[in-house]
C-alpha positions as CSV (number, residue, x, y, z in Angstrom):
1,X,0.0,0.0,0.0
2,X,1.6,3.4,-1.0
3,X,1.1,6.4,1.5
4,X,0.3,9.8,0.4
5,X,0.0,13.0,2.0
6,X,-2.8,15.6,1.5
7,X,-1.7,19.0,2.0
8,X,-5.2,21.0,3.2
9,X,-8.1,20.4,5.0
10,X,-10.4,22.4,3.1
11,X,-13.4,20.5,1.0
12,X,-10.9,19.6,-1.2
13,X,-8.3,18.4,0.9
14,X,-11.3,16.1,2.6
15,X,-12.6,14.9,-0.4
16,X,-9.6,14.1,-2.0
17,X,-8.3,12.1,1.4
18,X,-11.6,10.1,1.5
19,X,-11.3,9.6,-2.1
20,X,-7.6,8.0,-2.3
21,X,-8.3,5.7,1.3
22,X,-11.6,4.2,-0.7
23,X,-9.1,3.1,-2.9
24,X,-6.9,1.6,-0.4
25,X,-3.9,4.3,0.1
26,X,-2.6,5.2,3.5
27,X,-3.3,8.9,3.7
28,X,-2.5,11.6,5.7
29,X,-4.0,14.9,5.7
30,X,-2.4,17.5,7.2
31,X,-4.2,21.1,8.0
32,X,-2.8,24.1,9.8
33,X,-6.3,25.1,11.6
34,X,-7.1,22.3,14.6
35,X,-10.6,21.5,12.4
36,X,-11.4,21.1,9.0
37,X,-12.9,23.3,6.9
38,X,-11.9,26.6,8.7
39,X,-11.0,29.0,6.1
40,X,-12.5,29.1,2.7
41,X,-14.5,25.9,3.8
42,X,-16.1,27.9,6.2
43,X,-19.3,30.2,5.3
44,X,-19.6,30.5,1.6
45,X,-22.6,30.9,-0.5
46,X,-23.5,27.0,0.1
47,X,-24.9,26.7,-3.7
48,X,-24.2,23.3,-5.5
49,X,-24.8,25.4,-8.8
50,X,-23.9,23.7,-12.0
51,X,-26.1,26.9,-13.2
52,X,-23.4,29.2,-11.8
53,X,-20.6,27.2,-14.0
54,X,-20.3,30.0,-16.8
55,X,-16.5,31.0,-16.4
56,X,-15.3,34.7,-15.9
57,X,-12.6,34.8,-18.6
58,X,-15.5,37.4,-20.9
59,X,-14.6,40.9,-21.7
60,X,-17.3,42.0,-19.7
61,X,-15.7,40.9,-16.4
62,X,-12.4,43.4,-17.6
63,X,-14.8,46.6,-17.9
64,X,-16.6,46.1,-15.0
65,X,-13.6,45.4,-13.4
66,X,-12.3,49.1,-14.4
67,X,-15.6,50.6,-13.9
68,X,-16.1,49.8,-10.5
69,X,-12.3,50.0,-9.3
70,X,-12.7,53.3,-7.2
71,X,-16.3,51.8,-5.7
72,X,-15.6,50.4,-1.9
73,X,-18.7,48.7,-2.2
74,X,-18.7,47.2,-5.7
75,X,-19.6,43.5,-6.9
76,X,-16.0,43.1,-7.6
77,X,-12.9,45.3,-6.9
78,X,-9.8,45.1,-7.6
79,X,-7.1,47.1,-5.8
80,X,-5.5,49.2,-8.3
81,X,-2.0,48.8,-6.6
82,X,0.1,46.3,-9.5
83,X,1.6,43.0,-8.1
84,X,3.7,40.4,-10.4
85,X,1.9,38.2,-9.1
86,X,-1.5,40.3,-9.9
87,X,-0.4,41.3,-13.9
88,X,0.9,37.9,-14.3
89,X,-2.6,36.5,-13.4
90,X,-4.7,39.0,-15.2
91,X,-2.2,38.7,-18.1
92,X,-3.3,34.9,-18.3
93,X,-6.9,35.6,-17.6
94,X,-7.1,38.0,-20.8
95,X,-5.3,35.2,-22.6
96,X,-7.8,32.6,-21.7
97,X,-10.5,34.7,-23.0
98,X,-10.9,32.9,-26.4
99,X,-11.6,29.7,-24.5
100,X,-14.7,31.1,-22.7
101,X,-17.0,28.7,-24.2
102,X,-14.9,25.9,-24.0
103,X,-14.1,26.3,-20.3
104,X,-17.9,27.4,-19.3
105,X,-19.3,23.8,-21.2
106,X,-16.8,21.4,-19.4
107,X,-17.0,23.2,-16.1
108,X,-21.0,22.7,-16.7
109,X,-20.5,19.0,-16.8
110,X,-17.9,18.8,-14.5
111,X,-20.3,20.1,-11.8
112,X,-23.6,17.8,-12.9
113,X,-21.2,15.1,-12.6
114,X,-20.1,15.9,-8.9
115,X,-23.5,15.6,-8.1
116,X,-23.5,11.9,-8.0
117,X,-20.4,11.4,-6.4
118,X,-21.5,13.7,-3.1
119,X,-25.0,12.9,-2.4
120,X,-23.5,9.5,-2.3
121,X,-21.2,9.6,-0.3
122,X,-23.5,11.9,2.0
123,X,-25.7,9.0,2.4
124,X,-23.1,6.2,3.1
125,X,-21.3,7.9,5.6
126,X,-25.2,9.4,6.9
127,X,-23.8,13.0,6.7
128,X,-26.5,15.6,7.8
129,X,-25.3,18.9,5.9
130,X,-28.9,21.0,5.4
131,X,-29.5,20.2,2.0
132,X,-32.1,21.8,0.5
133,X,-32.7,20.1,-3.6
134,X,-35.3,22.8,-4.2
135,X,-33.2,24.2,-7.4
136,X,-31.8,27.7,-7.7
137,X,-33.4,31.2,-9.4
138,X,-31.5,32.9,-11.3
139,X,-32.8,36.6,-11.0
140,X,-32.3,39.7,-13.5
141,X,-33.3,43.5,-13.5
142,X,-33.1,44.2,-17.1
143,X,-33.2,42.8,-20.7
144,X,-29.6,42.4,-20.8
145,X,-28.6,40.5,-18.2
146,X,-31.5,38.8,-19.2
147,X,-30.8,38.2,-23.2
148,X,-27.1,37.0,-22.0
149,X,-28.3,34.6,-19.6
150,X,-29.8,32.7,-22.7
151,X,-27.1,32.7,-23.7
152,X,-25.0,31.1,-21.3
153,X,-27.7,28.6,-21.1
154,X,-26.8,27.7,-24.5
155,X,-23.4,26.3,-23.0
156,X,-24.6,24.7,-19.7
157,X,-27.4,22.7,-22.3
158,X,-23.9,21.4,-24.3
159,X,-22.6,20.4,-20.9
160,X,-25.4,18.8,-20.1
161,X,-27.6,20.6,-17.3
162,X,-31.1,22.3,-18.3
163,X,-32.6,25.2,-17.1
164,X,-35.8,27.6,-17.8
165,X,-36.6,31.1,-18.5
166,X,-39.1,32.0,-16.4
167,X,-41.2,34.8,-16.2
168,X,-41.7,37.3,-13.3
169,X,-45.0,35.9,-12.3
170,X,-43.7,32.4,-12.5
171,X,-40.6,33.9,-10.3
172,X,-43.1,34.5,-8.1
173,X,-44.8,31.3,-7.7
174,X,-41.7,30.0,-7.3
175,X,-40.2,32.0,-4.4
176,X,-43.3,34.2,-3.1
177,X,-40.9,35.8,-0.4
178,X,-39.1,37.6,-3.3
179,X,-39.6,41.1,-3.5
180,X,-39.0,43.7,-6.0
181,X,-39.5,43.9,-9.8
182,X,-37.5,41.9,-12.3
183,X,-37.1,41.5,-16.0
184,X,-37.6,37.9,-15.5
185,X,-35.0,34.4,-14.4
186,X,-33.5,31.2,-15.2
187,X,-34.9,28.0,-13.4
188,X,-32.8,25.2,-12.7
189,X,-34.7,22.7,-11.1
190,X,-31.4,20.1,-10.8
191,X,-29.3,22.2,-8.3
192,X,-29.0,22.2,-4.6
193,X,-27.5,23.9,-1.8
194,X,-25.8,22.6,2.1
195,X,-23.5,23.6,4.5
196,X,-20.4,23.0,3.1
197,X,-18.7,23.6,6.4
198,X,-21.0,20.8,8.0
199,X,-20.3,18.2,4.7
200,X,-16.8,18.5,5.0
201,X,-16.7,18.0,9.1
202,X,-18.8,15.1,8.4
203,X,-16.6,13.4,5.8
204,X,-13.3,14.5,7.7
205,X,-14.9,12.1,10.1
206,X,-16.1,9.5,7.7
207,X,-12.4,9.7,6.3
208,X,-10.9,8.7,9.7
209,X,-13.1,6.1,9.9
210,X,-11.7,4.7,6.6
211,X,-8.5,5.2,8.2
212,X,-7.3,8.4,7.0
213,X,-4.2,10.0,10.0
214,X,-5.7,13.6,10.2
215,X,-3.1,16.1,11.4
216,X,-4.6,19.4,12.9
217,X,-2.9,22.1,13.9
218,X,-0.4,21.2,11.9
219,X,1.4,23.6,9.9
220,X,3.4,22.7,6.8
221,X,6.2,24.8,6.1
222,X,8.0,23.1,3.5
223,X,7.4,20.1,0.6
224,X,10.2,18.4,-1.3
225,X,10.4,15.5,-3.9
226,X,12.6,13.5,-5.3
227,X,10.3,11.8,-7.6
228,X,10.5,8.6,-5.2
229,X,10.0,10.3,-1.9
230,X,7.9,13.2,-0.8
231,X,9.6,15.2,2.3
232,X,7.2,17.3,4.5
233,X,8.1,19.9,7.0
234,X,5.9,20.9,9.6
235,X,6.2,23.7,12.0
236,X,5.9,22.7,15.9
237,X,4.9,25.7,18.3
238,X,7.0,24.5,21.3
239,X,9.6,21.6,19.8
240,X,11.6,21.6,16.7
241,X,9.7,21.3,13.6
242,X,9.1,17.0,12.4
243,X,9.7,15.6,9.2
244,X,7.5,13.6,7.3
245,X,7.9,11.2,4.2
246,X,5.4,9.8,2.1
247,X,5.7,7.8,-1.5
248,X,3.3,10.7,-2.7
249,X,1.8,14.0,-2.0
250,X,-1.3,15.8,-3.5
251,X,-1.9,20.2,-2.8
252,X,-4.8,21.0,-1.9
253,X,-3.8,23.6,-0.1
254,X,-6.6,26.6,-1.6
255,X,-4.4,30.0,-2.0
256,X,-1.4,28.3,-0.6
257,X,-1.2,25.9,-3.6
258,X,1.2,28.3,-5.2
259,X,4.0,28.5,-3.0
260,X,3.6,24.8,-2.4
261,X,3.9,24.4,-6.0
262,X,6.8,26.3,-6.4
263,X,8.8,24.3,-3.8
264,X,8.1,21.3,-6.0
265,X,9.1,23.4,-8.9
266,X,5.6,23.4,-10.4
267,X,4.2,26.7,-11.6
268,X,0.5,26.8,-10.4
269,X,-0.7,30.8,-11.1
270,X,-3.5,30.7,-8.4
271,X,-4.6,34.3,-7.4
272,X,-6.6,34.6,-3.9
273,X,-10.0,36.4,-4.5
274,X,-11.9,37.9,-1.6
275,X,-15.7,36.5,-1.1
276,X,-17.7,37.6,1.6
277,X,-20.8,36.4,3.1
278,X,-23.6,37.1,6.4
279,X,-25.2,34.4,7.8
280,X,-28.6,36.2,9.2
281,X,-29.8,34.5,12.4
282,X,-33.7,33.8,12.2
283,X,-34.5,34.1,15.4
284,X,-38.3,35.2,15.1
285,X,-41.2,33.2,13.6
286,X,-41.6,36.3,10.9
287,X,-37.7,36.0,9.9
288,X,-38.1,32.6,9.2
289,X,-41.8,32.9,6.8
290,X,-40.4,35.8,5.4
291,X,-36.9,33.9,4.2
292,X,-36.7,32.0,0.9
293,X,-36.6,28.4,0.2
294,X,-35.4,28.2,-3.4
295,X,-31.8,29.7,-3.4
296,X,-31.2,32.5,-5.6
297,X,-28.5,34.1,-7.4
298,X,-28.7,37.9,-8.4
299,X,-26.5,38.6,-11.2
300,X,-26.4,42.0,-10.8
301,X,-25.3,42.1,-7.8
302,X,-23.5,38.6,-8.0
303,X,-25.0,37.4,-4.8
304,X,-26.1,34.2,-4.2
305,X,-28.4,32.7,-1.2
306,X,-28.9,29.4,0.9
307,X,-31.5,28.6,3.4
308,X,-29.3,26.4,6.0
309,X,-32.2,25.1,7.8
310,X,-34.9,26.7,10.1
311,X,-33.2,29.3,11.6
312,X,-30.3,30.5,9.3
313,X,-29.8,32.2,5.7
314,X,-26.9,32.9,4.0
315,X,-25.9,35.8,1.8
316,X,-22.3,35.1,-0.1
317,X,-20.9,36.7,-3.0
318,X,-18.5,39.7,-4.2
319,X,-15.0,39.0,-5.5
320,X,-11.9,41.2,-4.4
321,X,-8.7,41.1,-5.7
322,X,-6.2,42.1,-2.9
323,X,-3.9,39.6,-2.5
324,X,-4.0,37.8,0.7
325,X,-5.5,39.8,2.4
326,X,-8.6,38.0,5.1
327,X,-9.7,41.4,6.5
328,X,-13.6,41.6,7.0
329,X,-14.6,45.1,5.7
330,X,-17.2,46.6,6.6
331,X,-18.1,48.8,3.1
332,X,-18.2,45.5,1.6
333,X,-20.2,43.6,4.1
334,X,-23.2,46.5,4.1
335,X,-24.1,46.1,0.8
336,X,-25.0,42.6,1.3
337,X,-27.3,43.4,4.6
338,X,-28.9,46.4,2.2
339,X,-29.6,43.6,0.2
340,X,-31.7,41.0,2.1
341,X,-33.6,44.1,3.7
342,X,-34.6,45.0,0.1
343,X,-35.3,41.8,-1.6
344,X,-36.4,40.4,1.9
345,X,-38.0,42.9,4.1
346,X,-39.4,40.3,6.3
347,X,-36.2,39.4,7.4
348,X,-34.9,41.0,11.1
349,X,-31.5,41.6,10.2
350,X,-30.4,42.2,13.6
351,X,-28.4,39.5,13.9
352,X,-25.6,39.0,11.4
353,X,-22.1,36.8,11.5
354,X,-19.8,38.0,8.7
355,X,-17.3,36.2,7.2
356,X,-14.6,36.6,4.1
357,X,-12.6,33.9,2.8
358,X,-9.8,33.6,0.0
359,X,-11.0,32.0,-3.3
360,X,-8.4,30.0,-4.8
361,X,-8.9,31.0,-8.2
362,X,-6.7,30.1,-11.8
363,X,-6.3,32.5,-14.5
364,X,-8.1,30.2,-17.1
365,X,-11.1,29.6,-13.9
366,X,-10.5,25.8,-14.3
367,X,-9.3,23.7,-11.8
368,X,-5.6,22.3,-11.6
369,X,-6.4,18.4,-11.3
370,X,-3.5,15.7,-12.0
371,X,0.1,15.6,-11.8
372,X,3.2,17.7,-11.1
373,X,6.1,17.0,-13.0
374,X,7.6,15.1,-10.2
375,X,5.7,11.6,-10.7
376,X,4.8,11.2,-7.1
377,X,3.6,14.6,-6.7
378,X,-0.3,15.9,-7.7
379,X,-2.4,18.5,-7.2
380,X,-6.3,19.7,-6.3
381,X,-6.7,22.8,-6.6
382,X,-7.6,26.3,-7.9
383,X,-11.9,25.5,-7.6
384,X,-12.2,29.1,-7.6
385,X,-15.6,30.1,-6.5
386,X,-17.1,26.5,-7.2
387,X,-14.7,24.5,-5.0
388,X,-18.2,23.4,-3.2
389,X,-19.7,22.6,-6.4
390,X,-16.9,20.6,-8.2
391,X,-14.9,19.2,-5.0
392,X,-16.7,15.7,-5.2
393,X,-15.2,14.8,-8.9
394,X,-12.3,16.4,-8.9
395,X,-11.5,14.4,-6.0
396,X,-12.7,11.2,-8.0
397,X,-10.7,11.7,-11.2
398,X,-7.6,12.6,-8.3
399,X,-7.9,9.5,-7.1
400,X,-8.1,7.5,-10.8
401,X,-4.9,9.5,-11.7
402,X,-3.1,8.8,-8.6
403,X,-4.6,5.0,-7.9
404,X,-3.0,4.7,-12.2
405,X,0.3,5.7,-11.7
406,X,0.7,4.2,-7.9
407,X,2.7,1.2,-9.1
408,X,5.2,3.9,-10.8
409,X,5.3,6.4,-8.7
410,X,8.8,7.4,-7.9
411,X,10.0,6.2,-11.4
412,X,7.5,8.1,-14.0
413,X,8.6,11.7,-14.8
414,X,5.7,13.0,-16.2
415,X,4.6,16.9,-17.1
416,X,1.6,18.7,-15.4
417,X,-1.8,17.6,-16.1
């Protein structure tokens, strides 16, 4: 039996350890916080949204990008202050932009894919993670945001998921809490949402009972390989750090990935990018009537929504681009309680948990799945804002490519996936 180490216990840390020990591997997953799922695993948007799978790499995302760079409180802001790291990243975005379709169809049927592979394992392992399969609204103001979603649901229907334009009476019937006037949505019935914080807790546990060695609070500080043996560093608050060796080692390791990837002389351009969301406490019997069922995403606004149960509803959304930065502003955390008070006025907003976490997010918005170009070294990473969404399959074709190469491993040389 080969051992491997999984660098990250975010949801795809988790789901790539519980993937590899179904197939028999010794793994151990290491994580820096003393649970899983603390960072960007944490309180985001909890959609399941093959709907949301159309990739940013569209002109469109550049202008309003520029138009909104001097707006604390826009949809997305970047911080006009240049990086390497930044212009390299945006250099390869604008490069990716002829492959808009491409990306947006196999990300589509990437995420109706993951589907199978979660609820499943949700059920064998009896994992309770609030899910609601009531489908997600897509909501729009105006005829153009309107006319372009059609669009885009010309691509998801090639990757094979299906949704309908609906109209704002049907809007209606479908989420009567909704107020304000609309040009009209998109419907898809197929999509879900959970607590991805809760999922990934419950598989962590599922994972140890398959055998998985999880390491909290542990803090790696350096990975090496040789192509035969991976060398782990980890950082110890009051002894000298310890040294780990594995035959293999997968990064999964969110906005860290990069540095990690650099030590192992892999380049993997991932860019943090700011989301924030509120989880609203609904502590009254109106709170709760007055909050949705049917999750919605405002593209305007590029907010999304999940009912997580009785008593709580989550707002998520916004991208920033400043570095890694995990401050919780409060310009940018307004807009977003302005919001459920206007499209939910039932909704006591007096109690409110914020939270911002660091998308992991590549230049061409598609996920870095396979190998490094050491053989016994692989990587998961780079979901950008779908990590919930994808995590399942990415962590299924992980394990293929790593349960494939695991008699070679330490002999192969092999270039990145």
């Amino acid at each position: 039996m080969k051992t491997i180490a999984v660098i990250g216990g975010g949801i795809t840390g988790v789901t790539t350890a519980y993937a590899l020990a179904k197939r028999g591997f010794a793994v151990t997953l290491f994580e820096r916080h003393r649970y899983a799922a603390m960072e960007t695993s944490f309180a985001n948007g909890g959609q399941l949204s093959a709907s949301n799978a159309e990739v940013w790499t569209h002109w469109s995302t550049i202008l309003k990008g520029l138009k909104w760079m001097l707006k604390s409180d826009a949809p997305l802001l970047v911080n006009p202050r240049p990086t390497w790291h930044k212009l390299s990243w945006f250099v390869e975005f604008m490069a990716a932009m002829p492959h808009y379709e491409r990306n947006t169809i196999e990300t589509t049927r990437l995420a109706v894919a993951a589907r199978k592979h979660l609820f499943a394992w949700a059920q064998a392992e009896g994992i309770d993670f609030d899910l609601k399969r009531e489908g997600i609204l897509h909501i729009y103001r105006n005829k153009a945001g309107f006319d372009h979603a059609g669009e885009v649901s010309k691509m998801l229907a090639k990757g094979g998921l299906p949704r309908r334009a609906v109209t704002p009476q049907e809007m209606k019937a479908i989420e009567p809490t909704l107020a304000g006037n609309y040009y009209g949505g998109y419907f898809t019935e197929s999509d879900s949402t959970g607590d991805i914080h809760k999922f990934t807790s419950g598989l962590a546990a599922a994972a140890e009972r398959l055998g998985v060695r999880t390491l909290y609070g542990q803090d790696v500080t350096s990975v090496q390989s040789n192509g035969r043996q991976a060398v782990i560093t980890v950082a110890q608050q009051v002894a000298a750090p310890s040294v780990h060796t594995f035959d293999g080692v997968v990064v999964c390791a969110g906005v860290a990935s990069r540095d990690f990837a650099a030590q192992l002389g892999d380049r993997v351009n991932i860019y943090p990018v700011k989301g924030y969301s509120i989880t609203v406490n609904l502590d009254d019997e109106a709170s709760q009537r007055g909050a949705p069922q049917v999750s919605l995403l405002d593209d305007e606004t590029k907010l999304v929504t999940s009912r997580l149960g009785l008593t709580r509803f989550r707002v998520a959304g916004t991208a920033e681009f400043n570095g890694v930065n995990r401050d919780i502003r409060a310009d940018r955390i307004r807009p977003l309680v302005d919001w459920v008070a206007q499209c939910f006025p039932q909704i006591n907003t007096r109690s409110v948990v914020p939270w911002a976490g660091l998308r992991p997010m590549m230049p061409n918005m598609m996920p870095r799945v396979g190998r490094g170009k050491a053989a016994n070294v692989f990587y998961n990473t780079g979901h950008g804002h779908l990590g919930w969404t994808l995590s399942a399959v990415t962590a299924d074709m992980l394990g293929d490519v790593v349960a494939a190469g695991a008699g070679h491993i330490g002999v192969l040389q092999t270039q990145p996936g």
